[in-house]
N, C-alpha and C positions, 0 to 999 in steps of 0.2 A: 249627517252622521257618516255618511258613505265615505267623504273626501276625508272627513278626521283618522276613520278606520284608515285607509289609503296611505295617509300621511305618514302615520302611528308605525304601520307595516315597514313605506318606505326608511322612515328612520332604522329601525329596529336591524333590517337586509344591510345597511352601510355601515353600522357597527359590527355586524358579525363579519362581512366582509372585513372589514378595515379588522378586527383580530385576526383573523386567519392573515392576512398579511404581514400583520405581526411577527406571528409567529412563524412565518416561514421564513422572513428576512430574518429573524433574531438566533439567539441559538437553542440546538434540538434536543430532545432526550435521548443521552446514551444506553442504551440497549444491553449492556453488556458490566459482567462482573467482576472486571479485571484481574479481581482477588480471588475468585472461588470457579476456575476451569472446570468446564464438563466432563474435561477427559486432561489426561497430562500423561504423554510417552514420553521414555528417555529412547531416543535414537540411537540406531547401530553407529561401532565406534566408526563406523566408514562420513557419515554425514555430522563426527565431528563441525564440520566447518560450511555450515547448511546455509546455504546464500539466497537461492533463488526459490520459490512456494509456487503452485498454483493446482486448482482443483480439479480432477478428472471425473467423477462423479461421489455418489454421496458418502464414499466409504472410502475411495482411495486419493493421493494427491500423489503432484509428481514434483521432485525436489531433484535440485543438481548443487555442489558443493563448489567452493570456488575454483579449486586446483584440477579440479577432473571434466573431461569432458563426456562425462555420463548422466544420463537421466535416468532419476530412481523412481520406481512406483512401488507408493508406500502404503497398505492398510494401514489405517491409523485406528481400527477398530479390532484387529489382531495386534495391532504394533510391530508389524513384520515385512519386510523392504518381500516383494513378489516378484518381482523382473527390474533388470536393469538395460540401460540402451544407449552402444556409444554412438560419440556424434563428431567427436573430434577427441585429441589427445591430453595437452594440457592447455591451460587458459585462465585467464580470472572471471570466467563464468559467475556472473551475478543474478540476474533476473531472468525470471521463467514464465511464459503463461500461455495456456491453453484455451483455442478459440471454438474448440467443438471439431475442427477439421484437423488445426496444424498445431504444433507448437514449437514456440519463438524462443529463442533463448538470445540473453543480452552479452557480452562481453563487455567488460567495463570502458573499452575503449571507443566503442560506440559499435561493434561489429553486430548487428540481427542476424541473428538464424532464423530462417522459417524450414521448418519440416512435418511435411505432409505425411500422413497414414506412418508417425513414426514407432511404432509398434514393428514394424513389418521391413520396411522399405528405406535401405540406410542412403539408397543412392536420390532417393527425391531429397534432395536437401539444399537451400539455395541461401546464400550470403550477402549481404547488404553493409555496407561501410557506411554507416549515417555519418553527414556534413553537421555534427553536434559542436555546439559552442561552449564545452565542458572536457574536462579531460579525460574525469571518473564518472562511469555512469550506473545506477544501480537498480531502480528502480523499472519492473515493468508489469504492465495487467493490460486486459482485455477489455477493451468498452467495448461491449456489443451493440447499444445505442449506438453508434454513429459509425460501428465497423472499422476500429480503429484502434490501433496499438497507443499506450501512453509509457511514456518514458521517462524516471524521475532522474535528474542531475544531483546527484552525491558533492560534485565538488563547486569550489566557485566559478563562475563564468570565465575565459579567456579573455575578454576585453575588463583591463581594471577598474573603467567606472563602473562596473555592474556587479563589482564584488557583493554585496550584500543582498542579491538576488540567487532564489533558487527555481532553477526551470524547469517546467515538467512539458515536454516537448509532443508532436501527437505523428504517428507512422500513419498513412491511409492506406490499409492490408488492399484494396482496392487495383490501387493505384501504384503500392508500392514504392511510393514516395513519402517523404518527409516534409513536414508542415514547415515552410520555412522559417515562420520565427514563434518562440514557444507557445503554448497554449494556454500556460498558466504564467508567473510568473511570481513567489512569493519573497516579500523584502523582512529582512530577520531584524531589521529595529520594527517594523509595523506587528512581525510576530513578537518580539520582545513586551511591546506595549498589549499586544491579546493575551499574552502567559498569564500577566498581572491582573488582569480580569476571571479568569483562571484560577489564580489563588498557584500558580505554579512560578518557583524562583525563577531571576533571569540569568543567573548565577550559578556555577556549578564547581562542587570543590575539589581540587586533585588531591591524589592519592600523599603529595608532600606540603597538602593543607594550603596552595592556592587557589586564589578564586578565578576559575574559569565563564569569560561571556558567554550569555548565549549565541548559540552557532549551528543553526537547524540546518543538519545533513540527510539528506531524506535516505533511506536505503531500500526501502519496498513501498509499495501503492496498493491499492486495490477500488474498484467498484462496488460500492453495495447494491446489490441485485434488487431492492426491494425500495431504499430510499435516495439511489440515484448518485448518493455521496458518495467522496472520494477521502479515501482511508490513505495516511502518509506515516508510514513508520520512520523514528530518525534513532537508528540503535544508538550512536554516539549521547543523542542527550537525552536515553532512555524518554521518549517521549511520543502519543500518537497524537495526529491533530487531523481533524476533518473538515472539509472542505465543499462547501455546493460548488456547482455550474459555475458558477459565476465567481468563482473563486475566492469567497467572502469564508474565513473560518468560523465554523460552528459550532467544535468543539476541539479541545485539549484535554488529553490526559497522559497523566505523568505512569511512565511504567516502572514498578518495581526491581530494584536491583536483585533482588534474590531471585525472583522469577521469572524474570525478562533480559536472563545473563548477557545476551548481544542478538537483539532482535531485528533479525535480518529478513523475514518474511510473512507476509500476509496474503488470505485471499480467504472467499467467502464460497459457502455451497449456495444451491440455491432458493434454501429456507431462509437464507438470512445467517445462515448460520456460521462464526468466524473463524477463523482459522491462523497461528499465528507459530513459527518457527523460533529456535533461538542455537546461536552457536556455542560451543561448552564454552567458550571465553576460561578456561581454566577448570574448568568443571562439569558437566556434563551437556549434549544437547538433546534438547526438547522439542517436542510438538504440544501445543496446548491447543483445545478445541471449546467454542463458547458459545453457546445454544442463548436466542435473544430471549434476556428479561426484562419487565418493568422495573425502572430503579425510581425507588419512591424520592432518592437523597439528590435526583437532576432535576 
């Protein structure tokens, strides 16, 4: 009886393992309501053209716009910009993010800023030219996990066999060096073919009723603090898609045009909680904030 119970047991532990494996190779529950924001600001007309996101604690974030080289810190719980900070003059200023010490700002030509205690101190501020294999670069967030800047490519690769690849490259703040070949590397017919699993067109229609490919241009990243994923906003084909470790997509969703007018940034508190920017594209810009729910419809 002993060995049967034993047996009985053992089966039972490699079924439950073997689901939990499942489900962690397969894809996960989205957390989030894309439709119904916890909070929704319209931005001062100055961050019209709101590029780069990232979070300073639970109430504030700090945003830079593409043309200016200023960092704004913005209550998004008053709705009211409270200090600004220059850093340089004019630039195409994309990506922003805050590592608890410094924060990095991208230039879209691969130029990193790091700026220490930048509150205070305009002269700590140090320049880095990344050797990137992209021309336009936009994406950037903080992995604390490995103490490392990630950096999303906006545009196609340099070398033309590797057009249909988009790379998200990795800084080692350490070290201060650049990974030298990407960290990620995502190919846009292998995402074409996840959209349709998705239930998301591969197709998209222009304004003079052509049909436009899909053409995933990433424009912000982020960490999720609590499920390790990596968040990829592509404003162009209003679209967010998620990403593990291992760079296997987990999940896609399609962003609304009415609400998601040119979503240019993301980044997370450290509840889990989302956080997500958009530029007026014609009409006004936003901050949208999204406290995690269980969605019974994933």
């Amino acid at each position: 009886m002993q060995l049967l119970f034993r047996l009985i047991v053992f089966n039972l532990l490699i079924l439950i393992c073997s689901g939990l494996i499942f489900m962690c190779s397969g894809e996960t529950t989205f957390n989030y309501n894309l439709d119904t924001p916890d909070v929704q600001n319209v931005l001062p007309d100055i961050l019209n053209e709101v590029s780069g996101l990232t979070d300073i604690d639970s109430s504030h974030v700090a945003c830079v716009q593409d043309e200016l080289g200023t960092i704004f810190i913005y209550n998004f719980i008053s709705g009211k910009i409270v200090s600004q900070h220059l850093f340089d003059t004019y630039g195409d200023f994309e990506g922003l993010t805050y590592t608890g010490e410094a924060i990095f700002i991208l230039r879209s030509d691969g130029r990193l800023t790091e700026w220490n205690d930048f509150k205070s101190d305009l002269a700590n501020i140090k320049h880095y030219k990344l050797p990137l294999l992209t021309a336009n670069n936009e994406g950037l967030c903080y992995d604390k996990k490995h103490n490392r800047i990630l950096i999303a490519a906006k545009s196609t690769p340099l070398d033309h066999d590797k057009k249909s690849e988009r790379f998200i490259y990795s800084f080692d703040i350490s070290k201060k060096t650049l990974l030298e070949k990407p960290l990620y590397s995502l190919n846009t017919g292998q995402l074409a073919i996840k959209a349709q699993k998705f239930n998301i067109p591969t197709y998209s229609t222009t304004k003079k009723g052509k049909k436009k490919p899909f053409n995933f241009r990433p424009s912000s990243l982020a960490v999720h603090p609590l499920s390790d994923d990596i968040y990829i906003i592509s404003a162009t084909d209003k679209l967010l898609l998620v990403i593990n470790r291992k760079g296997e997509v987990i999940q896609m969703k399609e962003l609304e045009s009415e609400r998601f007018t040119k979503a240019e940034g993301i980044t997370f508190l450290h509840d889990g909680t989302m956080i997500i920017t958009n530029e007026a594209a014609g009409k006004v810009p936003t901050l949208l904030v999204y406290k995690t729910k269980k969605m019974n419809n994933d």
